[in-house]
C-alpha positions as CSV (number, residue, x, y, z in Angstrom):
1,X,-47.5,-33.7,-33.9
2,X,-46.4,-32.4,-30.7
3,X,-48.7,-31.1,-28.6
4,X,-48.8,-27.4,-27.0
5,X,-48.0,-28.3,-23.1
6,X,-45.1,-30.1,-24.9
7,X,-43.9,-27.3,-26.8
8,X,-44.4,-25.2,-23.4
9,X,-42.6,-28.0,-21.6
10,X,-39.8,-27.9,-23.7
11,X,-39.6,-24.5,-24.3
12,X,-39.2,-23.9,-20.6
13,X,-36.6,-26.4,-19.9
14,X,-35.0,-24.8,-22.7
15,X,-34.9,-21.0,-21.0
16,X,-33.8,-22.9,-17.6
17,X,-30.7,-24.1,-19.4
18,X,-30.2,-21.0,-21.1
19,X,-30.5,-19.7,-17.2
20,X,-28.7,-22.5,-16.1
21,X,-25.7,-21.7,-18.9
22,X,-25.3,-18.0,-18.0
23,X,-25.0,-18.7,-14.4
24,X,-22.6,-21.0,-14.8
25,X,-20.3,-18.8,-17.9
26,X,-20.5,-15.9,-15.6
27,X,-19.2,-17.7,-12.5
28,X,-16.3,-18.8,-15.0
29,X,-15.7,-15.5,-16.5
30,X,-15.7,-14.0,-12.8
31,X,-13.7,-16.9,-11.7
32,X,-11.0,-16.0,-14.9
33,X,-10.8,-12.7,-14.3
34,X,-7.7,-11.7,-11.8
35,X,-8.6,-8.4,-11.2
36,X,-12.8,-7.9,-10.8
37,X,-12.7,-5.1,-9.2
38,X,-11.1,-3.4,-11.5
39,X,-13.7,-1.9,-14.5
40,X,-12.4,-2.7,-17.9
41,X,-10.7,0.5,-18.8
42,X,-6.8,1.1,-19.8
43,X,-5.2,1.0,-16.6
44,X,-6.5,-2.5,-16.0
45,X,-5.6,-3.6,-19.7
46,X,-2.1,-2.0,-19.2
47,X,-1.3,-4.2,-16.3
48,X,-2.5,-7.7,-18.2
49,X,-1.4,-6.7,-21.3
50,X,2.7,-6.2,-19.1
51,X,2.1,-9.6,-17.1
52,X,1.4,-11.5,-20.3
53,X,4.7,-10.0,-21.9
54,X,7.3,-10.8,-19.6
55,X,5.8,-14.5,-18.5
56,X,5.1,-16.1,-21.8
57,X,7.9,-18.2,-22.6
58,X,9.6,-17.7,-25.9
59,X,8.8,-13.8,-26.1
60,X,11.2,-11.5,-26.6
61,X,9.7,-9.8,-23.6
62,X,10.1,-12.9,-21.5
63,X,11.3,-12.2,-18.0
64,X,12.6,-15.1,-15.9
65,X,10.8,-15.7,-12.5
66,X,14.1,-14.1,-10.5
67,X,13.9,-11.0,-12.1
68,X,9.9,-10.2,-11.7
69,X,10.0,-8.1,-8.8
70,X,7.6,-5.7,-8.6
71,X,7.9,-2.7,-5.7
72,X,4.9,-1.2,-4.1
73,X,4.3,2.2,-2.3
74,X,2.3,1.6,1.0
75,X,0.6,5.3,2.3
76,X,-2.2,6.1,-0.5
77,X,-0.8,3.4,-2.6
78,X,-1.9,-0.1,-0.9
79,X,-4.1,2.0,1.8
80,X,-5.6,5.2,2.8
81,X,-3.3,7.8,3.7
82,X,-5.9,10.5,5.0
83,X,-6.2,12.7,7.0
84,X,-3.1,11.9,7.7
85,X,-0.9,8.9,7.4
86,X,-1.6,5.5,10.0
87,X,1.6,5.3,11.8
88,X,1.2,9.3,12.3
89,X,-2.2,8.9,13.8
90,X,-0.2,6.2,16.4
91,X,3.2,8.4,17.4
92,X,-0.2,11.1,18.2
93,X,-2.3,8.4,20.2
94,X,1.1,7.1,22.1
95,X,2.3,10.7,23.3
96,X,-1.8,10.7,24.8
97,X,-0.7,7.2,26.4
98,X,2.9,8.0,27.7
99,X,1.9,11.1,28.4
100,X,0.9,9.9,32.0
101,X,4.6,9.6,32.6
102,X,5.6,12.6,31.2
103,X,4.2,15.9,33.1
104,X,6.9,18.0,31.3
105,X,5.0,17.7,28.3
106,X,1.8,20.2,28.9
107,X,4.1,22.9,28.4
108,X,6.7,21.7,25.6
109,X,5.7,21.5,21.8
110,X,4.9,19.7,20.0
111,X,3.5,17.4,22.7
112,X,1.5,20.3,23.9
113,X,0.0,20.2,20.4
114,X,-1.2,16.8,20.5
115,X,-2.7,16.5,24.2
116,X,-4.3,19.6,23.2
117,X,-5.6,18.2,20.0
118,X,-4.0,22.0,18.4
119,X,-3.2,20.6,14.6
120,X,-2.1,23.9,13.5
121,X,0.6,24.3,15.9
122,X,1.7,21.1,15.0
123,X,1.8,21.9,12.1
124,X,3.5,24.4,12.6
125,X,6.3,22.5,14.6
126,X,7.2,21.3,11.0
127,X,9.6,18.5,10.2
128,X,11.5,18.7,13.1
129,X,8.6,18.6,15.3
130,X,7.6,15.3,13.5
131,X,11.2,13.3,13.8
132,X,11.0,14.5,17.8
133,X,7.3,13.0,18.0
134,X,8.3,9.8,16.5
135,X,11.9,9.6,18.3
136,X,10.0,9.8,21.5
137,X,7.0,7.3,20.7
138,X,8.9,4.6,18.8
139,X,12.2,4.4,20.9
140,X,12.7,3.1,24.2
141,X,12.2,-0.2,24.0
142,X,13.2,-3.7,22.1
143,X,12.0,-4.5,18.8
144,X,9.6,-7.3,20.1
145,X,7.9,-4.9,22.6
146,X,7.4,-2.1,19.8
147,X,5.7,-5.0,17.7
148,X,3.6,-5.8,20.5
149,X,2.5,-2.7,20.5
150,X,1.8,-1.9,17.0
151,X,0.0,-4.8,16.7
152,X,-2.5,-3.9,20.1
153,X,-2.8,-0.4,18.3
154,X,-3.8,-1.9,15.0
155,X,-6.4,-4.1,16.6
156,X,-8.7,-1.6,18.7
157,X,-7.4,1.7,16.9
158,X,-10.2,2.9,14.2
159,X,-10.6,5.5,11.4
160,X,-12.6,8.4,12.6
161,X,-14.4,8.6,9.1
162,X,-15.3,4.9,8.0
163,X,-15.3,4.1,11.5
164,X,-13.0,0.4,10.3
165,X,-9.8,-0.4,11.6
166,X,-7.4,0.3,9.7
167,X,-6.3,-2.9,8.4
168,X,-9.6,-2.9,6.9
169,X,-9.1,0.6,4.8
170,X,-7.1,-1.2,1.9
171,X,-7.9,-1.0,-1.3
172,X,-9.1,-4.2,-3.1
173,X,-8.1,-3.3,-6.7
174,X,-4.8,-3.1,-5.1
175,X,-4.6,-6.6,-3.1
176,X,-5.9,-8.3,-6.4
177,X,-3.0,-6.9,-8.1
178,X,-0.6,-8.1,-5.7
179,X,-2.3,-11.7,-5.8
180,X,-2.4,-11.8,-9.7
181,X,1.5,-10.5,-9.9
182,X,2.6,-13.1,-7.5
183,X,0.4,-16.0,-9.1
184,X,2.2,-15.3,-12.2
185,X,5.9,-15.6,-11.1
186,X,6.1,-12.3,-9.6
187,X,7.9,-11.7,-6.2
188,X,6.3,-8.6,-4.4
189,X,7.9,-5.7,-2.0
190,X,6.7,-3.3,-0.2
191,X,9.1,0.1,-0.3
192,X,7.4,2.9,1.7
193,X,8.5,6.3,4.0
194,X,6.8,4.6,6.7
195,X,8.7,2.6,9.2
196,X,9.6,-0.8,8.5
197,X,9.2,-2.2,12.2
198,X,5.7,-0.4,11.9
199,X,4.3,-2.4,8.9
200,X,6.4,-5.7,9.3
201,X,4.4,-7.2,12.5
202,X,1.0,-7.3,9.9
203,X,2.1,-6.8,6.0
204,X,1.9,-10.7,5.7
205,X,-1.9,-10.7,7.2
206,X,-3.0,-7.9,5.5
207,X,-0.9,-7.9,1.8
208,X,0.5,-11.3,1.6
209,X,3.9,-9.7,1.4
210,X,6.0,-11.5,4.4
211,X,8.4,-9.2,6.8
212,X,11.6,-9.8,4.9
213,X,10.1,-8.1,1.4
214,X,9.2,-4.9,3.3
215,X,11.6,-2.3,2.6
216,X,10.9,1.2,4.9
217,X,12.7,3.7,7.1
218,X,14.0,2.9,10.3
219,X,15.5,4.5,13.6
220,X,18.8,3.2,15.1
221,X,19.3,0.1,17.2
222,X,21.6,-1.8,19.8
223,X,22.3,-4.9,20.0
224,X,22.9,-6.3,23.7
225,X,22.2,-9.1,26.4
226,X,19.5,-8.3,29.2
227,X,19.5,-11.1,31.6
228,X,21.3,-13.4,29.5
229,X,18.8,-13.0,26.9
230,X,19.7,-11.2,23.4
231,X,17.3,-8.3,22.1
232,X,17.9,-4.8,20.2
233,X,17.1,-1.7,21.5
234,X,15.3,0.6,19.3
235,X,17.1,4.2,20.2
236,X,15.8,7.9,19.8
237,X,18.0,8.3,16.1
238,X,17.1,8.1,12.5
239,X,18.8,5.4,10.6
240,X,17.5,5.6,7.0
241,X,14.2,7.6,5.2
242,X,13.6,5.9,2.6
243,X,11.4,8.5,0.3
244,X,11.8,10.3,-2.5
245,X,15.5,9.5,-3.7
246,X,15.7,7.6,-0.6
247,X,13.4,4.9,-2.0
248,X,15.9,3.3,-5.0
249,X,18.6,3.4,-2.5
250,X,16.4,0.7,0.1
251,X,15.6,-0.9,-2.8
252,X,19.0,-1.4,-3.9
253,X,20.6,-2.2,-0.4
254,X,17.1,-4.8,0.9
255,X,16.4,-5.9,-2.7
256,X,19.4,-6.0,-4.5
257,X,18.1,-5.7,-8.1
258,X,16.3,-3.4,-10.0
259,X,12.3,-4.1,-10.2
260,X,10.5,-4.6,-13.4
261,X,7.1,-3.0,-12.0
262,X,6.5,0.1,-9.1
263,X,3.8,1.4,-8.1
264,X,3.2,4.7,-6.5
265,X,1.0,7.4,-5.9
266,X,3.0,10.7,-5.1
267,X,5.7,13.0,-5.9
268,X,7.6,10.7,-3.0
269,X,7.5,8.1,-5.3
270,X,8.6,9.5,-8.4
271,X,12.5,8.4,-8.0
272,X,10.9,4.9,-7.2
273,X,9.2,5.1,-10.3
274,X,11.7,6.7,-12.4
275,X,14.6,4.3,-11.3
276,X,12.5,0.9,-12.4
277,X,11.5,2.2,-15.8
278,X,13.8,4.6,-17.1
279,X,16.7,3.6,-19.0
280,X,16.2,-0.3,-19.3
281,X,16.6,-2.4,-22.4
282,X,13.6,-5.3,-20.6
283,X,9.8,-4.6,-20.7
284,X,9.2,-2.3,-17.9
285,X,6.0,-1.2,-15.8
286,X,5.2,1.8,-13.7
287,X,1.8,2.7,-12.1
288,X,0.5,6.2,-10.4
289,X,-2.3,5.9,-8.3
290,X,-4.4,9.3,-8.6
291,X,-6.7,9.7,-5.3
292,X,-9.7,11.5,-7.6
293,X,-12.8,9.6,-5.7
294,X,-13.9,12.0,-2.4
295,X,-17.3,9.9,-2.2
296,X,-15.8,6.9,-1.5
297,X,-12.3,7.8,-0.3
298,X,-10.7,11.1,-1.3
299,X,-10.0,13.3,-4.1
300,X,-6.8,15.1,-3.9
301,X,-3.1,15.5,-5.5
302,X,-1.5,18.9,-5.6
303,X,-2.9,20.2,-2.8
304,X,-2.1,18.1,0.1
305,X,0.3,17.7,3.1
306,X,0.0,14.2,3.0
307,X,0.5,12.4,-0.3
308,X,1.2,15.2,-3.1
309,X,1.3,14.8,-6.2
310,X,2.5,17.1,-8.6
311,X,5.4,16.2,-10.7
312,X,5.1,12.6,-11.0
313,X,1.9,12.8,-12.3
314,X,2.7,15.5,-14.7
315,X,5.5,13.7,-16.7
316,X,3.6,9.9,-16.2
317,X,2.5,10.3,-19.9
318,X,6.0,11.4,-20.9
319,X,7.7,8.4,-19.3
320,X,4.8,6.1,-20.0
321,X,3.6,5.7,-16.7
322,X,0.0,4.7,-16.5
323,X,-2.7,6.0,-14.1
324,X,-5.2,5.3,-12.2
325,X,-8.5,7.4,-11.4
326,X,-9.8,5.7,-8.8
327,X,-13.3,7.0,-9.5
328,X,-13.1,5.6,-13.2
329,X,-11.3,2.5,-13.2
330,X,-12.0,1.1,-9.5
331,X,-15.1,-0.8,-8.8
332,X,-14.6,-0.9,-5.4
333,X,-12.2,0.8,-2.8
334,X,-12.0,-1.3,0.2
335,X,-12.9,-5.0,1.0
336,X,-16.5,-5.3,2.1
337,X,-16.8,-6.3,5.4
């Protein structure tokens, strides 16, 4: 007969393995899941359900390795685009810095604007205003020096909310997309209305995407020898925008075949979206992401200077496009720290 401490003996090495078991199937299950901070709802079932389609081998829906490109948005897509867009928030903190040099300024919009921290009259300055405040801050010197100082921005600049720099404020749903697309095959590009020489000195660090898959828009530059050394001069001209229809024209001249997978998350994206899904005979993927979380980023779409979206998110479910509410189906924004 077995005695009571051994049945108490056994019955507790028996709830210690049981322990012991869970631990270790939850650390597999968390170890086998791509995408954890994703919650279990349709967007995140969308995306494996489209990866397992076009990588298993003998499908009908089989994609060969070359052809998985997959094209991301940047601004509000891979991170946060508000108040107002990062490489906005460093033409306004260079005018402050060259500003020194530039007396003339105090009295000419829209750099009056900015040293006087007046956001409605740059508002009002409009489009124009904008090109003028980027011509001025991002020209004038070689590509290697404007890296430089992208990169010195990026280091000690910080986001007057979350108080993080803002290499910090991407959104880890989104990097753990970008890691499980590329683990299975996938080659991934970032197409964006920012400017290319802005995100190129850090996208590998921060996204894992290297300098030659970054597609953006760009000013003008010159080639020529300055003491027997070769640079290019970035000048005060636009070159290419690359938003809105702008966007499957890049991709078509950096990229040179049509992606299988975009992802976006305005109305400036909609031809992006539009020109990888519509109209193919192969398995095709296109993703909105819909800023609906103000607690722990933002909540906006229609009404916004920055980021709007109206029509692409009102004909997603016609063309198939799925969505994501960040509040639902993110467990987490950013990266903890």
């Amino acid at each position: 007969m077995i005695s009571a401490s051994e049945c108490l003996i056994f019955a507790r090495n028996t709830a210690l393995g049981l322990v012991a078991w869970f631990a270790i199937a939850t650390a597999v299950q968390a170890q086998s899941d791509p995408l954890p901070s994703w919650n279990d709802t349709a967007p995140k079932k969308a995306i494996v359900t489209f990866v397992e389609r076009v990588t298993k081998e003998g499908s009908p829906d089989f994609v060969p390795a070359p052809a998985r490109i997959a094209v991301f948005d940047n601004d509000g897509t891979l991170w946060t685009e508000h108040p107002m867009y990062t490489q906005l928030v460093f033409a306004l903190d260079r005018v402050k810095t060259m500003a020194k040099d530039h007396p003339e300024w105090k009295d000419k919009q829209p750099f009056k604007a900015v040293l006087e921290g007046d956001l409605k009259a740059l508002a009002a300055a409009g489009e124009k205003g904008l090109v003028d405040l980027i011509m001025t801050t991002h020209a004038g010197m070689t590509d290697d020096q404007f890296a430089t100082i992208v990169t010195e921005w990026l280091a000690k600049a910080r986001d007057p909310r979350f108080k993080r720099p803002y290499t910090e404020l991407v959104y880890q749903p989104m990097l753990e997309l970008l890691a499980y697309l590329r683990a299975n095959g996938f080659k991934t590009f970032i197409v964006s209305g920012g400017g290319i020489e802005f995100m190129r000195p850090w996208s590998e660090s921060v996204y894992g995407v290297p300098p030659d898959q970054v597609v953006g828009s760009s000013i003008k530059t010159e080639f020529f020898m300055r003491d027997g050394v070769p640079v290019l001069l970035r000048l005060p001209q636009v070159n290419f925008v690359d938003d809105k229809a702008g966007k499957p024209v890049g991709i078509n001249a950096h990229i040179g075949q049509r992606p299988i997978a975009a992802v976006g998350n305005s109305d400036g994206d909609l031809q992006m979206l539009q020109w990888t899904t519509l109209g193919a005979s192969t398995p095709r993927f296109g993703m909105i992401i819909h800023h609906t979380d103000a607690e722990r980023e933002y909540a906006y779409d229609r009404d916004t200077d920055f980021g709007r979206l109206d029509e692409a998110l009102a004909i997603a479910p016609i063309n198939g496009w799925t969505v994501v509410d960040m509040k639902s189906d993110w467990k987490e924004i950013f990266p903890h720290k």
